[in-house]
Structure formats: C-alpha cells, structure tokens
N, C-alpha and C positions, 0 to 999 in steps of 0.2 A: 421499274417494272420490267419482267424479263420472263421468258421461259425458256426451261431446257428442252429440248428436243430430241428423243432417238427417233434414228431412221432406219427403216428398212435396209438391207443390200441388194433383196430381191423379193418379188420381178421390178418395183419399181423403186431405183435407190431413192428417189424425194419424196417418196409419202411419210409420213409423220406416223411413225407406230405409236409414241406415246410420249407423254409430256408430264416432267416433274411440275405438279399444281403448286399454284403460287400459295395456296391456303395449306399446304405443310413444309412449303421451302421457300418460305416468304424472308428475304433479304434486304437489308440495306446495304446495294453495291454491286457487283458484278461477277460474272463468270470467266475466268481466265485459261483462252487458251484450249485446246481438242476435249473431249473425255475420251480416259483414257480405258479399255477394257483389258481386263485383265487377260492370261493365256485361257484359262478354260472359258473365259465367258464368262463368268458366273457372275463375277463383281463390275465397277466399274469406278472410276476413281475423278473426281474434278477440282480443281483449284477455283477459286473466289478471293475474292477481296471485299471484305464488309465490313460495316460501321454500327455502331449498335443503336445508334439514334445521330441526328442532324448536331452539328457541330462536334461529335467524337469522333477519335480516331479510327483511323483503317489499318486492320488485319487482316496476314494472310489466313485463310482457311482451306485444309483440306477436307476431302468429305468422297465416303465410301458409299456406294450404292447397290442395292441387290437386283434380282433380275424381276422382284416386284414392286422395284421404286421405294423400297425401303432404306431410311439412312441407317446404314452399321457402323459408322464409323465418323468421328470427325477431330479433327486434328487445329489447334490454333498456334498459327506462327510460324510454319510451314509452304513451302507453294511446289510447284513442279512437278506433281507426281507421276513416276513411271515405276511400273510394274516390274518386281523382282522377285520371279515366282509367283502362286496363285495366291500367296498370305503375307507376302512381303511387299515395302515399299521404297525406292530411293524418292526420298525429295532435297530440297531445298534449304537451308535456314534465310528465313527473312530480313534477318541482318546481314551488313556486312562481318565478312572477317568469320560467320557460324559455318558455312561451307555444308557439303552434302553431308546426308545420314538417311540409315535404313529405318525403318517404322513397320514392326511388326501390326496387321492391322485386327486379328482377331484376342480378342479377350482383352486387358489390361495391354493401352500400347509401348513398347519396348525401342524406345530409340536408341542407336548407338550413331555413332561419328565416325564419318568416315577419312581416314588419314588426319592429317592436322588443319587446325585452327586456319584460316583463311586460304590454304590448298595454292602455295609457291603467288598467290597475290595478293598479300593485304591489303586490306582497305574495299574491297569490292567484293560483291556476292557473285557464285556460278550461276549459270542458268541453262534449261533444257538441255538437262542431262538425258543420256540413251543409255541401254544397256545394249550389251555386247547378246549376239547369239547365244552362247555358252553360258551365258549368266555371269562369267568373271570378271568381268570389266565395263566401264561405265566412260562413256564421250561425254564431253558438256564445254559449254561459251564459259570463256571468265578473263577478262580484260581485254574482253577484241578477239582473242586466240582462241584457236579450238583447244584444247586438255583431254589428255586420258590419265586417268587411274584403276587400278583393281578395286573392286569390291572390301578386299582386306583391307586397304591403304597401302597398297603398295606399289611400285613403278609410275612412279608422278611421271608424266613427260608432256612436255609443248610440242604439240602434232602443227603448228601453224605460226606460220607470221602472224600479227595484230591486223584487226581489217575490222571497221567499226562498224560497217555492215554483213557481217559473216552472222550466220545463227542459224537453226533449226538442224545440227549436226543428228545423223542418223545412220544405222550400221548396214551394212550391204551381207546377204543371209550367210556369208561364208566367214565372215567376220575379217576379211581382208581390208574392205574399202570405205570410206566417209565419207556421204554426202551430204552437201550443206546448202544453201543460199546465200550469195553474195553480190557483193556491189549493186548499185543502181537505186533508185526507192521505189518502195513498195505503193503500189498504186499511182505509178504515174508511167509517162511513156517508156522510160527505163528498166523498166522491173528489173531487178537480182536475177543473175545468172545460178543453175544450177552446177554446182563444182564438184569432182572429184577426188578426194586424197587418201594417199595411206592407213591406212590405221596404225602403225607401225612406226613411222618413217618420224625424225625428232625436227621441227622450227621451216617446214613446209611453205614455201612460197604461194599465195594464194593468188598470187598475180599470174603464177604462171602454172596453176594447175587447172585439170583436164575441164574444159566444160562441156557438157550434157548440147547436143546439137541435134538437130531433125536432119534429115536427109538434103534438103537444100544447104544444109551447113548453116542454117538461122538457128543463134544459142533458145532454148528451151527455157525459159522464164518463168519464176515462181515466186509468191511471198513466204510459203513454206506453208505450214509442214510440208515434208516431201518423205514418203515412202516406198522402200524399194519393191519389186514387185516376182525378183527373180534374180 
C-alpha cells in the first residue's frame, strides 16, 4: 500500500495538495524514485515496479499523469524517466545491454534507441539519465562512471573514473558543469559528498574533483537528487 503525493511549493512546501487514490492507481509494488514534471507543467511522469499478483514477476513501468490526476500514458519495460521536451521522453530499458531511448508520450508511443546496444558497456543497464539545458545531450550512471551522449547517438564519452558510489548526475543551467553524489553511504554518519565535474572534460578523477562545501569548509552531504539552483 502506498500513495503518491504532490506538494505544494507555496506558501507552505509540505502540505499535500493532492494524492493519486489507491482505488484508480491501485498496484502491486512500488514507486521509484522523484516525479518527474515535465517543462510546462502540464504532465508529470513516475516509474514503478510492479507485479501483477503475488508470486509474478516485477516490471518496470512508466506512467504519464495530467494536471487532474489522470493516467495518459503508460509504458511497460521501461524506468527512468526524464523529460525531453513537453511530449517527449528519455528513459531507461530494463534490461541489460537495451540502453537509453526516447518515447514519444502522446497518441500511439514511438520508441527509438538511442546510440547502440549496451552504450560502450555491455552487460549493464544506464541509470538516471539528465538532459542537458539545450535539450542535446543527455548525462547518465552506467558501470560506476558518469557518461555523456547526444540525443542523436552521438559523441559517446566517459566524463568520470568508475566510483560505485557516484549517482544522481545532473546538469548546471549553463550546461558546463555535473553534479553528482559520491562516496560515503547513504544514511548513515558518512553521507556522499556532493561533487563537481566537467561536462566536457573525457575519464575525470572523481577522487579529486571539486566538492560542494559550506563556509566553515564542512563538505555539503546528500543522498541525491541534487538540483542546481542557479
């Protein structure tokens, strides 16, 4: 049992505007991960993983929402999803080796693949992909390392050393910079350091890139997501 929750942003961000009812989005299994709103607002997009009765398998599922709590969309076999433009989607394939693709989300959906079959790491799926400001380009986890590629399929590069704790890459508004969360575990006295890198720059030391510090010089610690603000 579970529900979805939007919240307000103002005046007060924790009051509960509204909640998708279990009695039309009644599931066996979970919600994965932020929703994600699309640019205008209009839509809103969530990943889940669900079973369709006790002892079946789990799938991933994508699932499109409107601004009246209506489902327009839903997608099986899929997870990840970020907004690529107001009718487009990059997600996930839930296997390995299937690698990113776009998902047109209105009317009949239109998947295409993006670059090739397992994206320079066979055997392993990407995960939490960003899009770039511009819309041309796309950051994502896949073997520990951070990755960039174009939206076409093009310019594959390794933005990062391997670091089995790095994840939640995300783009800085100018589209120079990528910040992520790293080292430490998540919820415990250590937390992940927030980190700095290139967007640009090819096999990035992540041991010795910049970290996110308060004024007393104590690193800034996150599980992620992490959003930039400016």
């Amino acid at each position: 049992e579970y529900t979805v929750n939007l919240r307000n942003v103002a005046p007060n961000p924790f009051s509960i505007r509204s909640s998708l009812p279990p009695a039309s989005f009644g599931i066996s299994g979970s919600v994965r991960g932020p929703a994600q709103p699309s640019p205008n607002a209009a839509l809103f997009a969530i990943n889940t993983r669900e079973s369709a009765s006790l002892g079946d398998p789990f799938f991933d599922y994508v699932y499109v929402f409107n601004a009246t709590l209506d489902i327009t969309f839903r997608l099986r076999g899929y997870r990840d999803p970020v907004w690529l433009g107001n009718d487009r989607l990059v997600v996930v394939g839930e296997d390995a080796d299937e690698g990113l693709f776009t998902v047109t989300v209105g009317g009949s959906p239109a998947v295409a693949r993006i670059g090739s079959a397992g994206l320079g790491v066979p055997g392993s799926a990407p995960r939490r992909p960003s899009i770039s400001p511009d819309g041309r380009s796309i950051v994502y986890m896949h073997g520990d390392s951070v990755w960039r590629i174009g939206v076409d399929g093009s310019g594959l590069t390794r933005l990062s050393s391997a670091s089995a704790t790095a994840t939640w890459p995300t783009w800085s508004p100018d589209g120079s910079q990528i910040a992520l969360v790293q080292g430490g575990v998540c919820g415990g006295f250590n937390s992940p350091d927030i980190v700095i890198i290139s967007a640009t720059s090819a096999n990035q030391s992540l041991a010795s890139a910049t970290r996110v510090t308060r004024k007393n010089g104590a690193p800034v610690r996150s599980c992620g997501p992490v959003y930039w603000l400016g």
